[in-house]
C-alpha positions in Angstrom: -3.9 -82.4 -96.2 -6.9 -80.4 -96.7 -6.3 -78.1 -93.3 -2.8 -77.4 -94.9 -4.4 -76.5 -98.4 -7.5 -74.1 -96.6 -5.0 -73.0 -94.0 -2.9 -71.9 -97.5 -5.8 -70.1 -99.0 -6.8 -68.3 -95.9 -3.6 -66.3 -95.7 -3.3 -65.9 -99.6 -6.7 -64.1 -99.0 -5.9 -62.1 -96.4 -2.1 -60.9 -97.5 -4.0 -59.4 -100.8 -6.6 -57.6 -98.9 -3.7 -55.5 -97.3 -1.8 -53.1 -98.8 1.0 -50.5 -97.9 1.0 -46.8 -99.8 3.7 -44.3 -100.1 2.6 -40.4 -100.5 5.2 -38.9 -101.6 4.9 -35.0 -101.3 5.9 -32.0 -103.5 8.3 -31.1 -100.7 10.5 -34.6 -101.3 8.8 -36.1 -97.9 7.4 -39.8 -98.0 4.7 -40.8 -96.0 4.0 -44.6 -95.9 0.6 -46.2 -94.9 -1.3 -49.0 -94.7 -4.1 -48.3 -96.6 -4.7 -46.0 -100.1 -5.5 -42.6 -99.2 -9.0 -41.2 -99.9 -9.4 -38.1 -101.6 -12.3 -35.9 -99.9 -13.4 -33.9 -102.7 -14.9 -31.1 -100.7 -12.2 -30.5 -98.6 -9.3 -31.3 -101.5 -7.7 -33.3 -98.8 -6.2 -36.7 -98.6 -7.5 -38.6 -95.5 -5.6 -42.1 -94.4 -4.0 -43.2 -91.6 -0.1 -43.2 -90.5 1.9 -45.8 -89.5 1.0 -45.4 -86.3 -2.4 -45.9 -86.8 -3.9 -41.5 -86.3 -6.1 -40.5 -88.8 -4.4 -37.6 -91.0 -5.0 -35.4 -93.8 -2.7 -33.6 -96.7 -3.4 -31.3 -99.3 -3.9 -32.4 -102.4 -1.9 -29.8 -103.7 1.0 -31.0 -102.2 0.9 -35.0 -103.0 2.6 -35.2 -105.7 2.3 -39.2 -106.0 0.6 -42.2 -104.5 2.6 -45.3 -105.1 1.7 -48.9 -103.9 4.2 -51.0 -101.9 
């Protein structure tokens, strides 16, 4: 019983670390990710990384919203 129960609380733990974005752009595009974009204020880019796992940046000036999944 008590693996079960710990086994339980391990993956509860781990499924909230996680969490997918959508960026969706001023041009109508949607860009989803699997972590919440950073904002770089010196650059006045968004940094995160796609789906398939690159490292990529956007203007802030053309995200129009950030929406968790």
């Amino acid at each position: 019983m008590k693996p079960l129960i710990l086994a339980l609380l391990c993956t509860v733990a781990l499924a909230g670390c996680s969490s997918e974005y959508i960026i969706s752009t001023t041009s109508g595009e949607l860009i989803a990710t699997d972590n919440k974009p950073k904002l770089d204020e010196d650059t006045g880019m968004y940094l995160f990384e796609d789906d398939e796992g690159r490292e990529q940046a956007i203007p802030a000036s053309s995200v129009k919203q950030i929406m968790e999944r």
